[in-house]
C-alpha positions as CSV (number, residue, x, y, z in Angstrom):
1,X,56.8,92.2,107.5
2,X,59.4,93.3,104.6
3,X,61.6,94.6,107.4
4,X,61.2,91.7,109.8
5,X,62.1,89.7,106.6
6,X,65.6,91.9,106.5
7,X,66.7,91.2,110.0
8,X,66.1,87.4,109.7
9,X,68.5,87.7,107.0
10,X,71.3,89.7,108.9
11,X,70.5,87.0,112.3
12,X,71.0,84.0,110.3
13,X,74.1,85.4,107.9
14,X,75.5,86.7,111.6
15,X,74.3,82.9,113.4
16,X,76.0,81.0,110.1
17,X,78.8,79.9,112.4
18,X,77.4,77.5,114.2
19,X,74.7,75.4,112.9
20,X,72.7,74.9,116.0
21,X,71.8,78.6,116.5
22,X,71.2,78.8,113.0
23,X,68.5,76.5,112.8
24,X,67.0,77.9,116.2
25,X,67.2,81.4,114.9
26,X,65.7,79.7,111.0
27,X,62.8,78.6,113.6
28,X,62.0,81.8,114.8
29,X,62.0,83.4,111.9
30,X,59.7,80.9,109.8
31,X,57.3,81.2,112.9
32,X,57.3,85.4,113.1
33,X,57.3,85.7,108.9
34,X,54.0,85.7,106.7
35,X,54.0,82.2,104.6
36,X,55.0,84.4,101.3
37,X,58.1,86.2,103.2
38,X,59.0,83.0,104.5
39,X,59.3,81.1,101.3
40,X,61.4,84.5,99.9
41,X,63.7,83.6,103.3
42,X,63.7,80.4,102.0
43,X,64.9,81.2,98.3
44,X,67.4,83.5,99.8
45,X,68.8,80.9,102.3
46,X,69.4,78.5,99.1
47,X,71.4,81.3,97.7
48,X,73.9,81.6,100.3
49,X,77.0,79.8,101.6
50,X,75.4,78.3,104.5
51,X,72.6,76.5,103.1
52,X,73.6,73.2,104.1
53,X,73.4,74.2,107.4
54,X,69.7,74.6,107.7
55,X,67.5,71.9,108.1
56,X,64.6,73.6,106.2
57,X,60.9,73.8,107.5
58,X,57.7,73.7,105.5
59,X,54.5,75.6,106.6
60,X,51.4,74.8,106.1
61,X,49.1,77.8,105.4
C-alpha cells in the first residue's frame, strides 16, 4: 500500500489547515494503511510543520 501511503501524505499536507479534518483524514488513513506504513506516516507526520495538530493514534497489531 506504498501508494496509498503517498496520497495520505498529500490529504493530510493539503487538510493541514484546519485541525479537525486533519485528524479525521489521520483516522482514515491509520485505519486503510498496513501497521508498518502506518508507523512510516507516523515518522513522516513528526517531520512536518503540522505535527502538533494531530492527535496521534496507536494500533494494535
Amino acid at each position: 500500500m506504498a501508494n496509498y501511503l503517498e496520497y495520505s501524505k498529500t490529504i493530510l499536507t493539503k487538510m493541514s489547515f484546519c485541525p479537525q479534518l486533519l485528524n479525521k483524514e489521520y483516522k482514515k488513513a491509520v485505519a486503510k494503511l498496513s501497521a508498518l506504513d502506518a508507523k512510516r506516516l507516523n515518522h513522516w507526520i513528526q517531520t512536518q510543520k503540522f505535527a502538533s495538530k494531530i492527535r496521534f493514534i496507536s494500533r494494535v497489531v
